[in-house]
Jmol script that loads the backbone (N, CA, C; Angstrom):
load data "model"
ATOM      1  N   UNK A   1      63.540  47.360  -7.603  1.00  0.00           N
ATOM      2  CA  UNK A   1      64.089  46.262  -6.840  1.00  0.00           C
ATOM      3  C   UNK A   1      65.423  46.666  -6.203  1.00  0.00           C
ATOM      4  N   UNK A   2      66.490  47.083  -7.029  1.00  0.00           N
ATOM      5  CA  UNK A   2      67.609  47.837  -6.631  1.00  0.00           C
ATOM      6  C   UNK A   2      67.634  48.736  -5.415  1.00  0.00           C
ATOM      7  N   UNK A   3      66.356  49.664  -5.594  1.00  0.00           N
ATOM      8  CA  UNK A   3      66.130  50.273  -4.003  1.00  0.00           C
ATOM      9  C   UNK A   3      65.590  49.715  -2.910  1.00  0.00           C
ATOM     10  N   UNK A   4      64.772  48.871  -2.933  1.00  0.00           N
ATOM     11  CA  UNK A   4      64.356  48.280  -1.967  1.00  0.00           C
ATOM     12  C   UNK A   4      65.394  46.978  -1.304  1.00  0.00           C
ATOM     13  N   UNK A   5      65.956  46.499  -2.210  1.00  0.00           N
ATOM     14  CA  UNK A   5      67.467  46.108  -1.805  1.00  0.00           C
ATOM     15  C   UNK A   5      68.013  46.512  -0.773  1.00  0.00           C
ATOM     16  N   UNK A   6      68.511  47.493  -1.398  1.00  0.00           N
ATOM     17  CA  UNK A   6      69.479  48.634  -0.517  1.00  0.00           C
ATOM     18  C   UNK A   6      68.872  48.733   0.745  1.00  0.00           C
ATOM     19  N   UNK A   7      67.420  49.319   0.819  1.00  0.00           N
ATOM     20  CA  UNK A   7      66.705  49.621   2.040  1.00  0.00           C
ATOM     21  C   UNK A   7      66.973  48.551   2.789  1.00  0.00           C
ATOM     22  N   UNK A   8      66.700  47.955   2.356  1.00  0.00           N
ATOM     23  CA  UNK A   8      66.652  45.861   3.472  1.00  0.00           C
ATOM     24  C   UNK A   8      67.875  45.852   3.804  1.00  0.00           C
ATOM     25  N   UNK A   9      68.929  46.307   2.921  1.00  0.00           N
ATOM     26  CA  UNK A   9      69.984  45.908   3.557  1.00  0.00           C
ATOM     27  C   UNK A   9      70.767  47.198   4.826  1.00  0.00           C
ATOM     28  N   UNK A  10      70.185  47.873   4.548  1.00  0.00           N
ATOM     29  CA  UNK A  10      70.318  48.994   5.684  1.00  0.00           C
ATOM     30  C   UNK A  10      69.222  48.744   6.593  1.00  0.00           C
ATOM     31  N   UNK A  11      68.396  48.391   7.029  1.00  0.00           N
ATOM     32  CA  UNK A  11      67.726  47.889   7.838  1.00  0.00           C
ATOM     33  C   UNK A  11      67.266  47.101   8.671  1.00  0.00           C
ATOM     34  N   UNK A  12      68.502  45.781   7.952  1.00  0.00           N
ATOM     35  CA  UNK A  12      69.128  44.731   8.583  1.00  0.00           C
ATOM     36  C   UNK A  12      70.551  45.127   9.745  1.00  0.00           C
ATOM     37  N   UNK A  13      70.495  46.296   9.836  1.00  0.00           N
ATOM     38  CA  UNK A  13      71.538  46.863  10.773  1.00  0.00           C
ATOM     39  C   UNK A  13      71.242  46.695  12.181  1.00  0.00           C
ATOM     40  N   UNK A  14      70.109  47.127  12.313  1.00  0.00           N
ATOM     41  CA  UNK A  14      69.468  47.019  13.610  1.00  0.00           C
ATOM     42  C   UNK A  14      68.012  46.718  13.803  1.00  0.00           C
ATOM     43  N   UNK A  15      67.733  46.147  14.958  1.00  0.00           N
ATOM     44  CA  UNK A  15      66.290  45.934  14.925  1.00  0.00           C
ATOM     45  C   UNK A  15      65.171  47.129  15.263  1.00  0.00           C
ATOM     46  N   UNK A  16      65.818  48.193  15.419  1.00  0.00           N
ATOM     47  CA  UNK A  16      64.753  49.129  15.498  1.00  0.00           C
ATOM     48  C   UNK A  16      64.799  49.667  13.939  1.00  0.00           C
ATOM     49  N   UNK A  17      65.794  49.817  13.228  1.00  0.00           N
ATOM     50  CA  UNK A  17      65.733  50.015  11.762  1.00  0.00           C
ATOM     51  C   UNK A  17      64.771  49.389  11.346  1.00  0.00           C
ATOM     52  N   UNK A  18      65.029  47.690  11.555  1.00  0.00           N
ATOM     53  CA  UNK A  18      63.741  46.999  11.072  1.00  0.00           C
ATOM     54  C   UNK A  18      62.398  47.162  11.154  1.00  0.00           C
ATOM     55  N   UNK A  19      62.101  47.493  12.328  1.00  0.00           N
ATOM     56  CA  UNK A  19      61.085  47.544  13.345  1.00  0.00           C
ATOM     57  C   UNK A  19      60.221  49.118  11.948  1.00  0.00           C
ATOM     58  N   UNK A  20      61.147  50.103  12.034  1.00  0.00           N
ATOM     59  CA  UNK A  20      60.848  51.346  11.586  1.00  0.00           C
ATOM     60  C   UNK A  20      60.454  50.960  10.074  1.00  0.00           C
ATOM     61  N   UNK A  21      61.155  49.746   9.207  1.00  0.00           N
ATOM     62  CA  UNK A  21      61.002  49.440   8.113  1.00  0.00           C
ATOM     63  C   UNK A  21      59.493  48.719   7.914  1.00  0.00           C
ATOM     64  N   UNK A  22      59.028  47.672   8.753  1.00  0.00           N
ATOM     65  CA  UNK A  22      57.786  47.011   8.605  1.00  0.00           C
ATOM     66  C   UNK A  22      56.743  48.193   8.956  1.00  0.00           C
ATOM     67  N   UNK A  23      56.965  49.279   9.490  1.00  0.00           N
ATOM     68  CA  UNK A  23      55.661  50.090   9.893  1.00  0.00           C
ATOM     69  C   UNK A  23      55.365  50.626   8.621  1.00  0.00           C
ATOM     70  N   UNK A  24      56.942  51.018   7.932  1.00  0.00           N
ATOM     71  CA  UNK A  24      56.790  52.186   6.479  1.00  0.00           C
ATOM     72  C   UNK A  24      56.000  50.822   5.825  1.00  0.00           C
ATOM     73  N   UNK A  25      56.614  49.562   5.680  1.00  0.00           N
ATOM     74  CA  UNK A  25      55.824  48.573   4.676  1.00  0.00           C
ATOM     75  C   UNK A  25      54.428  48.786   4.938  1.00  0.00           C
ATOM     76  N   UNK A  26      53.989  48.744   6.282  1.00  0.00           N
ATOM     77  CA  UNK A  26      52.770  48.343   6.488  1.00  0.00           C
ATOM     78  C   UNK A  26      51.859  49.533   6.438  1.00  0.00           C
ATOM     79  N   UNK A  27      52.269  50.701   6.351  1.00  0.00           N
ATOM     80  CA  UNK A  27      51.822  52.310   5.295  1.00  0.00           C
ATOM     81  C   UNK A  27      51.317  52.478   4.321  1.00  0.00           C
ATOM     82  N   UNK A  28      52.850  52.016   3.352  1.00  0.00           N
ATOM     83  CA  UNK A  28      52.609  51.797   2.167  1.00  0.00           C
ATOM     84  C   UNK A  28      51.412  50.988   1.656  1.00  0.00           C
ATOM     85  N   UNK A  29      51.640  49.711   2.456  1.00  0.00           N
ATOM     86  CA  UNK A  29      50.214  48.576   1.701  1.00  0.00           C
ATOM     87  C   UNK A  29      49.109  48.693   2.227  1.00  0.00           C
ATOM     88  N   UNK A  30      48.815  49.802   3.550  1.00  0.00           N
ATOM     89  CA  UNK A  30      47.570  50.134   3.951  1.00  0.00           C
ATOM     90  C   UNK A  30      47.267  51.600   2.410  1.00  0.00           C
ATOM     91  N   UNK A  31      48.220  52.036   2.318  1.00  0.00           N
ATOM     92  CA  UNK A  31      47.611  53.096   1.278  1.00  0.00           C
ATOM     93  C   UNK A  31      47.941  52.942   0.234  1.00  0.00           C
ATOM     94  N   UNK A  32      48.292  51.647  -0.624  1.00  0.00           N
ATOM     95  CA  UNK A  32      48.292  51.339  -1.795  1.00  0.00           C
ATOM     96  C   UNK A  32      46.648  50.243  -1.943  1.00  0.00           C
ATOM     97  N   UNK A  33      46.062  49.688  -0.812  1.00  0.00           N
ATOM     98  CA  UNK A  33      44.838  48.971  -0.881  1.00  0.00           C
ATOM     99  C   UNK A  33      43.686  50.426  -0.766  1.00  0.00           C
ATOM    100  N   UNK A  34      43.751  51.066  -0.164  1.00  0.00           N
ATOM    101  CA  UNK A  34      42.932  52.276  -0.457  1.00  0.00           C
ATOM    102  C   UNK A  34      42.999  53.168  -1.679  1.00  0.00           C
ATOM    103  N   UNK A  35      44.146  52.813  -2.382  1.00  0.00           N
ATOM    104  CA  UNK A  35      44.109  53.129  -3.836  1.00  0.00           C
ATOM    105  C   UNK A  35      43.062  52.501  -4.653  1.00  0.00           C
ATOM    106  N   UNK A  36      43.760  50.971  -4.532  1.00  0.00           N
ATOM    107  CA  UNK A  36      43.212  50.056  -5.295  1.00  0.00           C
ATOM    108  C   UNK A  36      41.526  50.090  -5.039  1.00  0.00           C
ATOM    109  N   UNK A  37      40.852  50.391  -3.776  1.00  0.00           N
ATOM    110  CA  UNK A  37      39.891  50.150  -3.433  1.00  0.00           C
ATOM    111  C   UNK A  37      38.904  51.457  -4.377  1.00  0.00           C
ATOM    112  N   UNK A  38      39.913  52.840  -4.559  1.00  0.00           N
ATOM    113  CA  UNK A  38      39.033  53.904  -4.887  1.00  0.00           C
ATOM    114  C   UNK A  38      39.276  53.772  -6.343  1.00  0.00           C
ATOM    115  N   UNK A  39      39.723  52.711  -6.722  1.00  0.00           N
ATOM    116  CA  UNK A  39      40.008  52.942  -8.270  1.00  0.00           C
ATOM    117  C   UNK A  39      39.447  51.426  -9.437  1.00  0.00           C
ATOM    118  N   UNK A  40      38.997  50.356  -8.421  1.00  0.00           N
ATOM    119  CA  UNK A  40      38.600  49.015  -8.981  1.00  0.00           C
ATOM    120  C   UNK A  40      37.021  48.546  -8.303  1.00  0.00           C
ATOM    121  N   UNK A  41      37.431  49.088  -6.485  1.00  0.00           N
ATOM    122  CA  UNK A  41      36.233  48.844  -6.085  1.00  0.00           C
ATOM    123  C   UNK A  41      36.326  47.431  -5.341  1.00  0.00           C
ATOM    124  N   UNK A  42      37.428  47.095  -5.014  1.00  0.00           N
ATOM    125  CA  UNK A  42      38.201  46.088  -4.132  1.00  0.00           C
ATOM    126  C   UNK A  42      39.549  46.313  -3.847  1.00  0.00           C
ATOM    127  N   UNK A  43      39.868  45.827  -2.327  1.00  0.00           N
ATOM    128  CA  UNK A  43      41.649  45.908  -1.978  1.00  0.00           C
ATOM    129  C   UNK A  43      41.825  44.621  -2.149  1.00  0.00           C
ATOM    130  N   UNK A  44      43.761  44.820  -2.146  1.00  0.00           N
ATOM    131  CA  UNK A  44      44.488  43.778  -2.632  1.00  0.00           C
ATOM    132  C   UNK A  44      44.622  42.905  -1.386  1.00  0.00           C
ATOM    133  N   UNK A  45      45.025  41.891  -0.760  1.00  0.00           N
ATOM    134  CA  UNK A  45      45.551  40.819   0.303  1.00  0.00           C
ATOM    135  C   UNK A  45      46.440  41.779   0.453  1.00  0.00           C
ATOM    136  N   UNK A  46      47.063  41.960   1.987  1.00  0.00           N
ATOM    137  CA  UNK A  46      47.847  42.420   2.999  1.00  0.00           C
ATOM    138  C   UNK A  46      48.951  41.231   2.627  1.00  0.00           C
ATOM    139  N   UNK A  47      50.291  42.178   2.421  1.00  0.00           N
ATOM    140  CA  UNK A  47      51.540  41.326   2.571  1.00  0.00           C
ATOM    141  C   UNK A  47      51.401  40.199   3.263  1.00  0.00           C
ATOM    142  N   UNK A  48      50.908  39.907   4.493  1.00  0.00           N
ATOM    143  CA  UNK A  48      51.040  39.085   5.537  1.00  0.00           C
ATOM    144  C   UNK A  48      50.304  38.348   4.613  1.00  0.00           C
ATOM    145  N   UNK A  49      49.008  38.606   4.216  1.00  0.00           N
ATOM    146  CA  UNK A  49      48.248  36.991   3.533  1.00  0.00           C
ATOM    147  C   UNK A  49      48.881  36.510   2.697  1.00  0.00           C
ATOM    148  N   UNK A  50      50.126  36.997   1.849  1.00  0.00           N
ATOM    149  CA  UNK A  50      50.890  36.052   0.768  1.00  0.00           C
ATOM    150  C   UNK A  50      51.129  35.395   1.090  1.00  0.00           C
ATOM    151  N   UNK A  51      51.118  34.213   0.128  1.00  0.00           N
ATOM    152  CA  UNK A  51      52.350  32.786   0.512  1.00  0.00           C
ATOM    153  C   UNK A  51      53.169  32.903  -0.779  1.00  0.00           C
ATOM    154  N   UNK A  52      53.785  31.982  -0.595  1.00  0.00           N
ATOM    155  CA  UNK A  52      55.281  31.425  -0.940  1.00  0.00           C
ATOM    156  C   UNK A  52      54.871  30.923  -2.641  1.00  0.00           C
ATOM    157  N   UNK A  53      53.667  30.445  -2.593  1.00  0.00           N
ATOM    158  CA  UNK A  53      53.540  30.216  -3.784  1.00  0.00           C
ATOM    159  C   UNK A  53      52.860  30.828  -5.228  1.00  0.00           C
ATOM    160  N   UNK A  54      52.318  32.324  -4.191  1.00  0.00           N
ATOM    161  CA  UNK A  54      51.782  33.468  -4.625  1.00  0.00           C
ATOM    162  C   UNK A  54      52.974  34.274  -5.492  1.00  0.00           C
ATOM    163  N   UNK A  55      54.143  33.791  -4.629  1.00  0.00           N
ATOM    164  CA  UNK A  55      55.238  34.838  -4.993  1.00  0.00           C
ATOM    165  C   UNK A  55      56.071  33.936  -5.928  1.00  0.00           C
ATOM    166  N   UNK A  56      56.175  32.800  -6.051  1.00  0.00           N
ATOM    167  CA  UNK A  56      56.421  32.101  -7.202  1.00  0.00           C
ATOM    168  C   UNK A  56      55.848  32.148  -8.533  1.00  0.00           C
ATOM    169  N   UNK A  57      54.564  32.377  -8.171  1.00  0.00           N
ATOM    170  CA  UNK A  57      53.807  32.699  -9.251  1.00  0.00           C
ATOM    171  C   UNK A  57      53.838  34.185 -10.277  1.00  0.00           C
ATOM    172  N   UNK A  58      54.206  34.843  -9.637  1.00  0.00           N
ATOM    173  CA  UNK A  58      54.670  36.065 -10.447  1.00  0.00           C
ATOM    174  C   UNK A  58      56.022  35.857 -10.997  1.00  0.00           C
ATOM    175  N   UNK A  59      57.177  34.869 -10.334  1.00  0.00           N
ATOM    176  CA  UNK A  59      58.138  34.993 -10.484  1.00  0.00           C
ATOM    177  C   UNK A  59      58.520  33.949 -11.926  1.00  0.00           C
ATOM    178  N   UNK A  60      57.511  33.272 -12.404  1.00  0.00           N
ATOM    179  CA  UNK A  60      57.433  32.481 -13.344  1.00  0.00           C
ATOM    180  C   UNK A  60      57.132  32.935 -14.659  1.00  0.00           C
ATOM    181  N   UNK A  61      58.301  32.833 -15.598  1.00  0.00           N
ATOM    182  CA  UNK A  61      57.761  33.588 -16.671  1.00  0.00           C
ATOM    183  C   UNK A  61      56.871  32.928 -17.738  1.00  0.00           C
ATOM    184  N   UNK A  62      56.447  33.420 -18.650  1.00  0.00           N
ATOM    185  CA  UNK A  62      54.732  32.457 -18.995  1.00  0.00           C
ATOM    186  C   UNK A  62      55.581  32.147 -20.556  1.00  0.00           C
ATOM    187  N   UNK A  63      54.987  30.777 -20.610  1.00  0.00           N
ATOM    188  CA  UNK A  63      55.579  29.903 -21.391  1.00  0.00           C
ATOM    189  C   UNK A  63      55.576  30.599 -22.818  1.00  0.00           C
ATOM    190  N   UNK A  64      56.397  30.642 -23.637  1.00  0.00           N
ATOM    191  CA  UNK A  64      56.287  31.596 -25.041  1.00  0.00           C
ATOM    192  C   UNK A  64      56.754  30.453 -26.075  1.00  0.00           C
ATOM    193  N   UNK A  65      55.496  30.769 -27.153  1.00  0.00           N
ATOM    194  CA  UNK A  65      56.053  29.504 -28.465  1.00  0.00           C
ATOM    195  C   UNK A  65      57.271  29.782 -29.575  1.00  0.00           C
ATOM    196  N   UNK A  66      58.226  29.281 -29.741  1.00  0.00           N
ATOM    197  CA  UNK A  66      58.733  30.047 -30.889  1.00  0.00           C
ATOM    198  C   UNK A  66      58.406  29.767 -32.190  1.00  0.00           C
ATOM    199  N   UNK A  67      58.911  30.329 -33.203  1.00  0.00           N
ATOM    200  CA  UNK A  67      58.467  30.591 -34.758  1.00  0.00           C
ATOM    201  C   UNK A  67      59.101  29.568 -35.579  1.00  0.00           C
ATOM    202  N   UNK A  68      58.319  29.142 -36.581  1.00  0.00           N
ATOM    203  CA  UNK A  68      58.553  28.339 -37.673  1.00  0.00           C
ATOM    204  C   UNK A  68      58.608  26.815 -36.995  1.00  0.00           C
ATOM    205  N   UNK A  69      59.165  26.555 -37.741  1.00  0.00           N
ATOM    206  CA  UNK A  69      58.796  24.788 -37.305  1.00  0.00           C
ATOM    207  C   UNK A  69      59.841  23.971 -36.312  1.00  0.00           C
ATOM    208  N   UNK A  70      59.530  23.128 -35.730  1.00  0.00           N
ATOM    209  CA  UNK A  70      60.441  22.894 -34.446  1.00  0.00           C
ATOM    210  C   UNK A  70      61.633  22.313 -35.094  1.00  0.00           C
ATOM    211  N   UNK A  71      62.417  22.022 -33.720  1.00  0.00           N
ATOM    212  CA  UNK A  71      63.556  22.059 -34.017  1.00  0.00           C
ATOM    213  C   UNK A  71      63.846  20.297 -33.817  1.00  0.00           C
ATOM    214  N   UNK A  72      64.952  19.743 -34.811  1.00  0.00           N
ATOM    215  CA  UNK A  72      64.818  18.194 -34.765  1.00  0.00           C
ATOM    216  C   UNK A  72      66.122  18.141 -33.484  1.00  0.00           C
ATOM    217  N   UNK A  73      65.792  17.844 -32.297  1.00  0.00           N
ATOM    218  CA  UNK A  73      67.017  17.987 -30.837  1.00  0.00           C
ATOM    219  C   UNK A  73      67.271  16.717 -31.265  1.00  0.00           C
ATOM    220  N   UNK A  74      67.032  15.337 -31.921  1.00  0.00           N
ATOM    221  CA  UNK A  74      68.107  13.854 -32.232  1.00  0.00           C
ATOM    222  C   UNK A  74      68.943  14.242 -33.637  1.00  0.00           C
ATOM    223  N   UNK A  75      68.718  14.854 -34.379  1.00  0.00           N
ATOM    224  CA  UNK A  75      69.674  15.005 -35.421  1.00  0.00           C
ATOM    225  C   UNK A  75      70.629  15.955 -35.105  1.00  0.00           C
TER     226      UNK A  75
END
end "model"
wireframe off; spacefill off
backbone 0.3
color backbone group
């Protein structure tokens, strides 16, 4: 995350930076779905098909129970 940071934020310099940045993205996720494809036997959705709530969804951490017996929160 730290590097890709950085990248965005050097790439936000100019719009041909940018421009040069969505082609490398769009590289990368053309040859990370040809991974996936030679190794499961299906590709993943293209950046562009995410939504907003796709990416929430990873960003949610999954509910965890804790140990021993609950806790009394009125006393």
């Amino acid at each position: 995350m730290f590097r890709s940071h950085n990248i965005c934020n050097f790439s936000s310099e100019s719009e041909e930076l940018t421009r040069i940045l969505h082609r490398a993205f769009d590289n990368v996720m053309a040859e990370m779905q040809e991974y996936q494809a030679r190794s499961k036997g299906k590709s993943l959705l293209s950046h562009e098909e995410v939504t907003l709530s796709d990416v929430n969804d990873l960003q949610i951490p999954p509910h965890v129970r804790t140990r021993g017996w609950p806790k009394n929160r009125l006393g």
